[in-house]
C-alpha positions in Angstrom: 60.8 198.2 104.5 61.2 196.6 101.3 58.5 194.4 99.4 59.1 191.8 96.6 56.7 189.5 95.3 59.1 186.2 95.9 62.0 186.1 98.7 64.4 183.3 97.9 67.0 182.3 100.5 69.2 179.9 99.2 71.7 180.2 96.1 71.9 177.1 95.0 70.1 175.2 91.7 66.5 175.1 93.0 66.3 178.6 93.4 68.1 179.7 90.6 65.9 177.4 88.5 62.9 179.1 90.4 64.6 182.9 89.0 64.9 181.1 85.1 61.2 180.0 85.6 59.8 183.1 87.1 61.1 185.0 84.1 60.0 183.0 81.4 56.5 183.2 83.3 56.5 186.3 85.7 58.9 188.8 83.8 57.5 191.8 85.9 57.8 189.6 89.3 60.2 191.6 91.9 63.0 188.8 93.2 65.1 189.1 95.7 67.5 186.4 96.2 69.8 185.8 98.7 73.2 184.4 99.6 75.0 183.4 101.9 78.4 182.8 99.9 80.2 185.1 97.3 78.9 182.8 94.5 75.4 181.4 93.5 75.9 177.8 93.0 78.5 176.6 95.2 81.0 174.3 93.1 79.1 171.4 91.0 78.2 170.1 87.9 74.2 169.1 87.3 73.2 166.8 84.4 70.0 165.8 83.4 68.2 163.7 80.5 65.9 165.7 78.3 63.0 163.2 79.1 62.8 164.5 82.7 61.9 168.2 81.9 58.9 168.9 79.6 59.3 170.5 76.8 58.5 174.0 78.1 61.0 174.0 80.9 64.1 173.1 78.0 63.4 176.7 76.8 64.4 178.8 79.8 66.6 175.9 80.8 68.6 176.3 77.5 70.5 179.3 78.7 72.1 177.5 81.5 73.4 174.4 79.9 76.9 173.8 78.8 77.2 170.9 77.5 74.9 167.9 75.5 75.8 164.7 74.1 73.1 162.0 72.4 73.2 159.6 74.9 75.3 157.8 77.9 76.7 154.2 78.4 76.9 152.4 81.2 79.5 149.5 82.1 79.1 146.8 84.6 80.7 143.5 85.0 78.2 141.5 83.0 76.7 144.1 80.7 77.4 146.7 78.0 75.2 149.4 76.7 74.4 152.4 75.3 71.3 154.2 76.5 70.4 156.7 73.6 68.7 160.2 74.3 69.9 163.9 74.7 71.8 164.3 78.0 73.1 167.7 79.0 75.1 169.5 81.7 74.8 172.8 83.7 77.4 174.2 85.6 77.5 175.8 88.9 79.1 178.8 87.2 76.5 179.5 84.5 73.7 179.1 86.9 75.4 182.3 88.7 76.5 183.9 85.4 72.8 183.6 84.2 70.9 183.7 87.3 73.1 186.6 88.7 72.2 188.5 85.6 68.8 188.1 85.3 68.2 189.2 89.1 70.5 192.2 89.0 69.4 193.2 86.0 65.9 193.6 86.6 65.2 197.5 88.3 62.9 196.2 91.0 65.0 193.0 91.9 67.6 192.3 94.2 70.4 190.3 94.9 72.0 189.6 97.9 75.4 188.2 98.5 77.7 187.4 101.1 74.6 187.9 103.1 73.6 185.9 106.6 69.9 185.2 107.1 68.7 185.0 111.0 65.1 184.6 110.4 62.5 183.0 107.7 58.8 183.5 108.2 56.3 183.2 106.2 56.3 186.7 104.4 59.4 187.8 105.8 63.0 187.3 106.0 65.4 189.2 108.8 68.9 189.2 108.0 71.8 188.8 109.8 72.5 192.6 110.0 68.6 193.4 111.0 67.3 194.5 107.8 63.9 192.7 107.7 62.5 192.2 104.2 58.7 191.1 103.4 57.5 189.1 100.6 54.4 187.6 98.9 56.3 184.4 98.8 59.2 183.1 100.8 61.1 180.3 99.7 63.8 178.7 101.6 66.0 176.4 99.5 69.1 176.8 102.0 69.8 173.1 101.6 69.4 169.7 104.0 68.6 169.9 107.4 70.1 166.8 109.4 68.9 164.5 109.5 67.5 164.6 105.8 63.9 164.9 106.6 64.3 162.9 109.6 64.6 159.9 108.1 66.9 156.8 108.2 69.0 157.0 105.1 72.1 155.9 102.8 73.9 158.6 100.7 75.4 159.2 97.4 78.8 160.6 98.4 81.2 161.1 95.5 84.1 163.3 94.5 84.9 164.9 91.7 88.2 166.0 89.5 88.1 167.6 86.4 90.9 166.7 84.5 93.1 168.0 81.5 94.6 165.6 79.5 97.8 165.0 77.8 96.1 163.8 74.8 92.5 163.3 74.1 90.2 160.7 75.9 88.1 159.4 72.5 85.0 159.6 74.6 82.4 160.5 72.7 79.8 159.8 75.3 79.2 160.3 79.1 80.0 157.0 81.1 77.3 157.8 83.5 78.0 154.3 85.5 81.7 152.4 85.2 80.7 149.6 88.2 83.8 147.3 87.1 85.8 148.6 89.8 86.3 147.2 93.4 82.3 146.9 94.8 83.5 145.5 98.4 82.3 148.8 100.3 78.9 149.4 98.3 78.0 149.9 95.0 80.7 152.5 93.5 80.7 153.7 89.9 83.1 156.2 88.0 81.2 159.0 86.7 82.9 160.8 83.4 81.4 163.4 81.2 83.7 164.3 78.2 83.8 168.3 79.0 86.4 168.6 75.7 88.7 166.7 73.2 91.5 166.1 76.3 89.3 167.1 79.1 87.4 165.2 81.5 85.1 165.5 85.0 85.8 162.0 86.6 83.9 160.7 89.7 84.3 158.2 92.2 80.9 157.7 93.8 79.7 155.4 96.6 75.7 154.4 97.6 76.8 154.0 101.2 75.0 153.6 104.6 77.5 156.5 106.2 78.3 160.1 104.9 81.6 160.4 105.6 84.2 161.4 103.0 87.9 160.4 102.7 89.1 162.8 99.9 92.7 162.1 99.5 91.7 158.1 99.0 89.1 159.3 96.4 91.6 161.3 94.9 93.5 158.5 94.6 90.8 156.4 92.7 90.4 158.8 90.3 93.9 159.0 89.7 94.7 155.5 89.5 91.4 155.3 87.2 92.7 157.9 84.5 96.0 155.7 84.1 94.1 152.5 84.3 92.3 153.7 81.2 95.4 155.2 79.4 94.6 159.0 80.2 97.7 161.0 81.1 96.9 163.4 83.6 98.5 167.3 83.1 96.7 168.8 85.6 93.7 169.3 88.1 91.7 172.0 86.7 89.1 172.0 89.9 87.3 169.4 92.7 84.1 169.5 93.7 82.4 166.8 96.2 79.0 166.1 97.3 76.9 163.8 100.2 73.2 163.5 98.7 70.6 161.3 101.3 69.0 158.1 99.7 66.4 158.0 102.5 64.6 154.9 102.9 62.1 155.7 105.5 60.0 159.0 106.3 56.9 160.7 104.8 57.3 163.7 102.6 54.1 165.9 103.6 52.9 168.2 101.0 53.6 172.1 102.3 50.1 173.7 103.3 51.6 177.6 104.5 54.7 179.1 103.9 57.8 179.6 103.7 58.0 177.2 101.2 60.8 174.9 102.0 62.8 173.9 98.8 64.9 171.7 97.3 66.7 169.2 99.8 65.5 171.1 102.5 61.9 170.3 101.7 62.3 167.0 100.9 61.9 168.0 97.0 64.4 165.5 95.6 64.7 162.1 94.4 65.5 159.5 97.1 66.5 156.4 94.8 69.4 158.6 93.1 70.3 161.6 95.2 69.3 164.0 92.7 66.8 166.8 92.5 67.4 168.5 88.9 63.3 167.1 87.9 61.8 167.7 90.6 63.6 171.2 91.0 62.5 172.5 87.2 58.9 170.9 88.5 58.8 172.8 91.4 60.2 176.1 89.8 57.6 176.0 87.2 54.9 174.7 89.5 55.6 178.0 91.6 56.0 180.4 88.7 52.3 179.0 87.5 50.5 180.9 89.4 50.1 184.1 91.2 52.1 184.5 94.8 48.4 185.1 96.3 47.4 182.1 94.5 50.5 179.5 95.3 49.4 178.1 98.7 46.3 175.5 98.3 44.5 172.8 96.8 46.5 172.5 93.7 50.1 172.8 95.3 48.4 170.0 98.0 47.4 167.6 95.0 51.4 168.8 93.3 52.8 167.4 96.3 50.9 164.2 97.0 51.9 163.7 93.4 55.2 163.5 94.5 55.0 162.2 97.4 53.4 158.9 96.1 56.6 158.6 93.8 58.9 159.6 97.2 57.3 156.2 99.1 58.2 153.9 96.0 61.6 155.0 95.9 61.9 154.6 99.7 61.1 151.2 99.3 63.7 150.6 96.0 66.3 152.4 99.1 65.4 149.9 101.8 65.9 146.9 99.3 69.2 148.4 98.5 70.6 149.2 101.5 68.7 146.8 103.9 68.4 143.3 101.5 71.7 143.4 99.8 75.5 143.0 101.7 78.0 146.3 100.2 79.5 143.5 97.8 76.3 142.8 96.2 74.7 145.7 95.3 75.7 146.7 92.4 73.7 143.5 90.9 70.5 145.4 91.9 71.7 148.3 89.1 73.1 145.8 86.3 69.6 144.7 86.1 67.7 147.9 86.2 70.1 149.1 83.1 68.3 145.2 81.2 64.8 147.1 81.6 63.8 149.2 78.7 65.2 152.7 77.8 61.8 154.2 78.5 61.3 152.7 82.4 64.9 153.8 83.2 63.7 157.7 81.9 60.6 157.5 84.0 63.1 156.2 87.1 65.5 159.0 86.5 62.2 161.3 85.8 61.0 160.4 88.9 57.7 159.6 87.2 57.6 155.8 87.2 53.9 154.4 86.0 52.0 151.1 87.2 53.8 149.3 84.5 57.1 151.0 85.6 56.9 149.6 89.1 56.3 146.2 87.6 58.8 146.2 85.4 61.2 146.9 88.3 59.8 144.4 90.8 58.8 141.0 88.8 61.0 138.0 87.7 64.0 136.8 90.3 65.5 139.0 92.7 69.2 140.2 91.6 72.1 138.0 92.8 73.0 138.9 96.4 69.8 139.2 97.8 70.3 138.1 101.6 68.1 137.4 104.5 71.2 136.6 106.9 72.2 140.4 106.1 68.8 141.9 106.8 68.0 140.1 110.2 71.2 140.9 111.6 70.0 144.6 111.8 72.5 145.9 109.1 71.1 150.0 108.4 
């Protein structure tokens, strides 16, 4: 039977982050990682501000990014502005370029692909075909169970096209929020990152109450975006799509024996935007800190109360949203956070918001919209 020091089940950006970190840290630690799909990754596109990783993290994240611009602007009906700051972009097929590498490459690592798993213990792993493997740590980053951590939530559901151009766009940087479109089904936006001079990944996005999807009317929007902004389409390069929870209730309980349950499946993610690149590079280096004999205890205990004191603010931030404020009047809640200063946005996006953060966020009037009608009549 084989033996590795870390068994990670799951392909996607946790774990691979976990493989970046456990090499800059552990270089003699025996990985194996497995897959379920013929890619790690899946299809998507990961951005992050450099204020949410420390330092130390930026240099084994370096090999995975793709692209980085100084900063991001943001556009809503009543507001302008540039939010300055290095913002950069990983891509689902660097992670597996890089990751893939790194685990293959190694003599007494492993990677597995195309590969069911039937079983996750702590220790062990059996896999679809009965091959058991054992391991000093098992980490299962396999994704969302439903419901997301059995908790009440809204989503961030969005659809993506990247785009080559006729001619070129004159971005220069990301629009990480265009909210002066139609708001009458929840807050949308129109996400665009300027990949090169004539190409574009566009987004239609929706903070909704329900998951479901309608592609070929969010293929529309981004269509009948492009043009509305003078961009000539010459083709669809690729699509990719998402559904991330915004839970507003539940109780993320720090994990006290493995397997170690990752990423969205473990609740390791931020519920006020979707996201879990922060608290994935936190949890990869938090892991590769320390010994596999050593992970389990007091420290991982205090890590995760750590996070979970964050995870009930931003529960609260979700049931305002979703609960307090009709679809049409949402957006408001999100003109004003993007008034607050540069350096309480980063800690929201962080998720590491201070006293003084949570102040900033909560004092002077509510944002227009803000309806007790809506929330008594039972509106989830």
């Amino acid at each position: 039977m084989d033996h590795f020091d870390y068994i990670l089940v799951g392909g996607g950006l946790q774990n691979g982050l976990i493989v970046r970190a456990l090499r800059a840290r552990r270089p003699a630690a025996r990985i194996l990682l497995i897959e379920r799909a013929a890619r790690l990754g899946g299809n998507h596109t990961w951005c992050f501000h450099e204020e949410d990783v420390e330092a130390r993290s930026r240099e084994w994240l370096e090999a995975l990014v793709v692209h980085r611009w100084p900063g991001y602007d943001v556009r809503f009906p009543r507001l302008r502005r540039t939010i300055e700051g290095v913002y950069s972009a990983v891509t689902s097929e660097r992670l597996h370029a890089v990751v893939g590498a790194e685990v293959q490459d190694h003599a007494a690592s492993r990677l597995l692909l195309e590969s069911e798993v039937s079983d996750v213990e702590a220790g062990r792993v059996t896999l679809r075909s009965g091959e058991t493997v054992e391991g000093g740590v098992v980490v299962d980053g396999r994704g969302p169970l439903p419901p997301a951590n059995g908790s009440r939530a809204g989503y961030q559901k969005f659809l993506g096209l990247e785009l080559q151009l006729a001619d070129a766009h004159g971005l220069e940087r990301p629009l990480l929020m265009d909210a002066t479109v139609d708001q009458s089904e929840g807050f949308r936006f129109f996400y665009v990152l300027p990949l090169a001079p004539a190409g574009l990944l566009v987004e239609d996005t929706y903070f909704h109450q329900s998951p479901a999807l309608e592609p070929d009317a969010l293929r529309r929007g981004i269509l009948s975006y492009a043009a509305s902004r003078g961009w000539e389409v010459r083709r669809i390069v690729r699509e990719e799509v998402g559904v991330l929870p915004m839970p507003w209730s539940g109780r993320f309980v720090p994990p006290r024996r493995g397997p170690l349950a990752a990423g969205y499946r473990g609740g390791w993610f931020h519920p006020g935007t979707g996201y879990s690149f922060p608290v994935a590079v936190r949890l990869a280096e938090f892991i590769a800190g320390r010994p596999p004999s050593a992970l389990f205890g007091p420290q991982l205990t205090r890590f995760g109360r750590r996070h979970a004191r964050q995870v009930l603010f931003t529960h609260f931030l979700n049931r305002f949203l979703f609960r307090w404020y009709p679809p049409a009047a949402r957006h408001s809640i999100f003109e004003r956070f993007y008034r607050l200063p540069a350096a309480t946005i980063g800690d929201f996006y962080a998720l590491r918001l201070t006293s003084a953060d949570r102040f900033r966020l909560l004092s002077g009037r509510p944002p227009s919209g803000l309806s007790l009608r809506y929330r008594l009549g039972g509106k989830d």
